[in-house]
N, C-alpha and C positions, 0 to 999 in steps of 0.2 A: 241641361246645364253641364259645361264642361265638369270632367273628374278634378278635384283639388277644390271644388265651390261649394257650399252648399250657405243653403240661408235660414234662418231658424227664429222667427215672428217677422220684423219686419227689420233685423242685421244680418250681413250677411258675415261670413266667417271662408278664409281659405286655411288649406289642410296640404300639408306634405307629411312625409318622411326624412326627416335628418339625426344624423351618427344612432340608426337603429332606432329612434323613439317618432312617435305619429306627435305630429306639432298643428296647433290651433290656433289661429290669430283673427282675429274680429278685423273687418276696417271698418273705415271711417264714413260715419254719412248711414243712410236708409237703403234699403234694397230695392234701389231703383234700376230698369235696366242698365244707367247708363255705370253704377257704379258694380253690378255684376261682372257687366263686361269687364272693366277695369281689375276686378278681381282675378276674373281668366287670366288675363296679359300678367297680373305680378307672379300666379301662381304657374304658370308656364318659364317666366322666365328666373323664378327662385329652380324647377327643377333644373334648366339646362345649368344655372351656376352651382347646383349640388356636382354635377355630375363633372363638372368641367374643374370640380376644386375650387371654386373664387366665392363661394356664397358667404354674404355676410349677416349673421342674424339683425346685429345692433343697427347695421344701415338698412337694412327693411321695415324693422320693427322696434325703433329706439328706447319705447317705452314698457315692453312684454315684460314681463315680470322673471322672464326666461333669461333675458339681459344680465338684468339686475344680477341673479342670483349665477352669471356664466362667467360674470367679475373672477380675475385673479384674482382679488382681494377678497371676495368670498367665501373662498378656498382655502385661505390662508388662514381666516379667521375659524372654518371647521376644524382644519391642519390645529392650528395654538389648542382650539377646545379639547382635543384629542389629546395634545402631547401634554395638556396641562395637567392630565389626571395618570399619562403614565409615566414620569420621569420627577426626580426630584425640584427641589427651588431652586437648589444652587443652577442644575443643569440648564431649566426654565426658563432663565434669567437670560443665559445666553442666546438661545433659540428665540426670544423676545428682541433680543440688543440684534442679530442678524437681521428678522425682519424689519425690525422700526426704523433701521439705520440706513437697509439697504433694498432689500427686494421691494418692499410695500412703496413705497415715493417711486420709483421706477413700471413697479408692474402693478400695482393693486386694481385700476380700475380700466386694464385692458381686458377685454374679453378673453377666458382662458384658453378659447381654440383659436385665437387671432395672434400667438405668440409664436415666431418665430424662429427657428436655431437659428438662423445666419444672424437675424438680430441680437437674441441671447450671446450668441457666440462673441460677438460683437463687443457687448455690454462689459463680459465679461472681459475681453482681453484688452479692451478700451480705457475702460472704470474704475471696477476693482482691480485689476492687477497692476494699475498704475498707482495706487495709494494703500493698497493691503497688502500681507503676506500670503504668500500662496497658499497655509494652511488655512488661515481665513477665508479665502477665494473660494477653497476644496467645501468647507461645510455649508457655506453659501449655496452654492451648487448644491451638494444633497441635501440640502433643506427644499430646494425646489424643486427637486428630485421627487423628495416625497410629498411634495402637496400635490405634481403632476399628477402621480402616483392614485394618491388621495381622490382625483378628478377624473381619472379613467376610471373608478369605480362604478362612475354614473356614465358615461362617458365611454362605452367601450373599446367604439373605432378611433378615438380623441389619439393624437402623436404625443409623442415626449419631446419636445426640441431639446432637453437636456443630452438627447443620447447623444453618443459619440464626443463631450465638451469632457477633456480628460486635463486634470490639473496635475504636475507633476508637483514632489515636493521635494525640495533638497533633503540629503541625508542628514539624520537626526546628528544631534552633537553627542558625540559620545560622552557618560560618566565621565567626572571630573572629582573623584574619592581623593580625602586626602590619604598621605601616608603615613605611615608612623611616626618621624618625626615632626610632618605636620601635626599632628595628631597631641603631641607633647608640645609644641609652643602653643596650639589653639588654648587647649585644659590650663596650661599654666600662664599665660598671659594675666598678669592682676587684672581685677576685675569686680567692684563691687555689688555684682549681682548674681550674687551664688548661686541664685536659684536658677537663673538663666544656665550658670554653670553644670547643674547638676542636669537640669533637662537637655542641657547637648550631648553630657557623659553619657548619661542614658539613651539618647538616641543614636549616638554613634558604636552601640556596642547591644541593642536590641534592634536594629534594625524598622522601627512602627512608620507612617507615614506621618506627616509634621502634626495632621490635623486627628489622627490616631494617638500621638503620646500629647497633644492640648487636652485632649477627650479624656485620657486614662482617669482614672479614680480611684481613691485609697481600698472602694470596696472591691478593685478590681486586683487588689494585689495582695499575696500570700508572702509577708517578708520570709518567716520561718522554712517553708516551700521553696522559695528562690525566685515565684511563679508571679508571672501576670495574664488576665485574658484583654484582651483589643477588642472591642465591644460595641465601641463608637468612635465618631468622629463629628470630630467643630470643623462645617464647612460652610462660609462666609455665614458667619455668626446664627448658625442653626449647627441643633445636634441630630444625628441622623446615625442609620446604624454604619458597620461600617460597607467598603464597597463594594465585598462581593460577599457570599456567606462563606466562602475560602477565606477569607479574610479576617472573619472573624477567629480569632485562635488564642490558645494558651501556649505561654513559652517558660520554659526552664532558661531562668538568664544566666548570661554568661557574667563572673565576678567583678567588672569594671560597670556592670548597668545596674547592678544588685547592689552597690557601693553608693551610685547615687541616689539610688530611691532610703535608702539608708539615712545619706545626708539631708536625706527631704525631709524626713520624716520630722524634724526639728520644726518645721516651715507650716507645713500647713495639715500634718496627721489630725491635730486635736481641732480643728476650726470647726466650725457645725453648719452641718448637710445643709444642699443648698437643693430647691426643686427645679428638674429643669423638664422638660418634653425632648423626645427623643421620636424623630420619625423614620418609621418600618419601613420594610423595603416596597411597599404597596405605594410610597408616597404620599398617603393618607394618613396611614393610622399613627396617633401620637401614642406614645406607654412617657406615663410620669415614673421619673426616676429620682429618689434624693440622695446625692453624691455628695462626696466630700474631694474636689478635684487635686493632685497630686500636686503639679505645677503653675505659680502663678505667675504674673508679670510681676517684679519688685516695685517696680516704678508704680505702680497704680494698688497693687492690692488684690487684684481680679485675677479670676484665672484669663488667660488666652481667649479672645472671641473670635482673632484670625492671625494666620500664618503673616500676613502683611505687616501685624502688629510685632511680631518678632522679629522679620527681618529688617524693618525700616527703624525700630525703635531702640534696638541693642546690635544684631547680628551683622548688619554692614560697620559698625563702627570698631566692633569688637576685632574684625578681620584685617580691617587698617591699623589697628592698635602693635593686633601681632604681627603686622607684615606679612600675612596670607594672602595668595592670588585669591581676589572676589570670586564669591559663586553662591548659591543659596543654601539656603540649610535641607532642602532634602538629600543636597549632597552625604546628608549623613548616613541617609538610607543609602546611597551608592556604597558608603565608606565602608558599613557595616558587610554588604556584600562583596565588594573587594577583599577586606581583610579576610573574610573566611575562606573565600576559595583562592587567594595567593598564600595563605597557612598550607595547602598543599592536604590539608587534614579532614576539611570538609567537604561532601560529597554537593553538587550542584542542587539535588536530590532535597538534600535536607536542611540548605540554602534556601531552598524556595517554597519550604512546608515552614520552613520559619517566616517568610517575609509573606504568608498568605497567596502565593501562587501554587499552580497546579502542574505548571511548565516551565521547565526548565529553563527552554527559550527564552522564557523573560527577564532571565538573569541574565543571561547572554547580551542579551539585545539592549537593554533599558538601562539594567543597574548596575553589573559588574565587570571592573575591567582587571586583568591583572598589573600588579604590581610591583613589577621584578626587583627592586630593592627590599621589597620586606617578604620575598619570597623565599621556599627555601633555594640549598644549592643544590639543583636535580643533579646537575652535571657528576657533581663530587660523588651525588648519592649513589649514583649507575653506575658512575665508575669503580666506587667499592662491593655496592652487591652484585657487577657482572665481572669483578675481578680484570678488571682494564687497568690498572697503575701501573 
């Protein structure tokens, strides 16, 4: 009996080698000679398409269980089980809305070594870049990066046809901080939602992230102290710690965010703790916490449960009221780090142990731009301490 045959009661069974693992596949019928032979012929001509590159498991063996489980979409579904248990829900959500939207209707139930670059390539520049943004394109792409990834695990001669698919991205838009006289028409623009007021004063002069000062709580502030710690954050209606453990911090405020936790205090100090679950940076683990939240929406009563709520519900209207160019409210964390490093007095340094980074960089790059009108005058200054007049 030719090598790749063998028979085993009265089925017979052929045998190769493919991507490194010994493969088994029963046919069909009794071990008669005439479907032995028949066995020879397929199992001869699966090695010349191994070796030639063309072999296709699903059109030899449509039903093998090998199939079944070689499904892109197989893959994808270990990919979500994996990343469900190491990334948050807000994150989750996303990496769920990529596949459901895009990859799975397209590739789930091609064979995972039957995927092509020139195809993929294809897809991509075809598809999604005719109706996405190319950021969206970019995570698309390594999201199927890593399920490829995922599948040469088992898989270890398996290709990537990802390599070489390079999405470029246009440059980010720079900070849009207000200035200081924006700064005085935004605070003074009448307005009967003081409390909205008092949370932009504070944020515009503490620097937190939007879903960092929703989060804050009375137990997190020391008025006498001056001091608050960032502890958490409200992101799409889940409390979570915050985003890095840099992140987490206490700050000495500056006397313009100290003023309005002051005016807060009117508002919502005395109301009674509320329980909320607060998830660790595990993803897992819930700690019950019972809060007294700092800032609430006026309109409803409630604290904040998302950034969307503030700026769709007060902040875009608030901005037309005062005739400010439109932009969102984390502009205030931009603002915050503008103002300090166009004061000319703040070191980048300690800018960015304020705002929970580590590097410097990211003041640079993300949130601060200077200022030159609410800068000082260098010019004047060099000119009297190098005696240049």
């Amino acid at each position: 009996m030719a090598d790749g045959v063998e028979v085993r009661g009265n089925r017979v069974r052929v045998y190769f080698r493919h991507q490194g693992e010994l493969c088994r596949e029963a046919m069909p019928g009794d071990a008669s000679p005439e479907n032995i032979a028949q066995a020879e012929r397929l199992v001869g001509m699966i090695n010349y398409e191994i070796k030639a590159g063309t072999f296709s498991y699903a059109r030899h063996f449509p039903d093998s269980p090998r199939v079944k489980t070689n499904t892109f979409g197989h893959y994808i579904d270990l990919w979500l089980d994996i990343k469900r248990n190491q990334i948050a829900a807000s994150g989750f959500r996303g990496y769920t809305s990529r596949v459901e939207n895009h990859i799975r209707p397209r590739w789930a139930d091609v064979q995972a070594d039957q995927i092509d670059h020139l195809d993929l390539q294809g897809w991509v520049q075809n598809v999604l870049m005719a109706k996405l943004h190319n950021k969206t394109v970019r995570e698309i792409v390594s999201n199927m990066r890593q399920i490829f990834r995922l599948y040469r695990t088992r898989n270890k001669t398996a290709h990537d046809p990802t390599d070489g698919i390079v999405i470029t991205l246009p440059d980010a838009e720079a900070p849009d901080p207000f200035t200081r006289a924006e700064l005085d028409t935004l605070l003074n623009t009448p307005s009967d939602r003081t409390q909205e007021i008092n949370l932009i004063r504070f944020m515009l002069w503490s620097g937190p992230r939007v879903s960092e000062a929703m989060a804050l709580a009375w137990e997190d502030v020391d008025l006498d102290a001056g001091t608050v710690t960032f502890r958490r954050a409200r992101v799409r209606s889940a409390y979570k710690v915050t985003k890095t453990r840099r992140s987490t911090r206490k700050l000495k405020l500056l006397a313009p965010a100290l003023r309005a936790l002051k005016d807060q205090v009117a508002h919502t100090q005395s109301l009674p703790a509320v329980q909320i679950e607060v998830t660790d940076r595990d993803n897992r683990t819930l700690r019950k916490q019972a809060v007294r939240f700092v800032f609430h929406n006026t309109a409803s009563g409630q604290a904040y449960s998302t950034s969307d709520t503030l700026r769709n519900g007060w902040w875009k209207a608030h901005l037309k009221k005062a005739e400010l160019r439109p932009r969102g409210p984390n502009q205030c964390r931009h603002t915050f780090a503008s103002q300090l490093l166009s004061s000319g007095f703040a070191s980048p340094e300690w800018i960015a142990e304020q705002m929970g980074h580590t590097s410097t960089a990211m003041i640079f790059k993300h949130y601060a731009t200077w200022i030159s009108e609410d800068g000082p005058d260098f010019v004047g200054i060099l000119n009297k301490a190098l005696n240049l007049e």
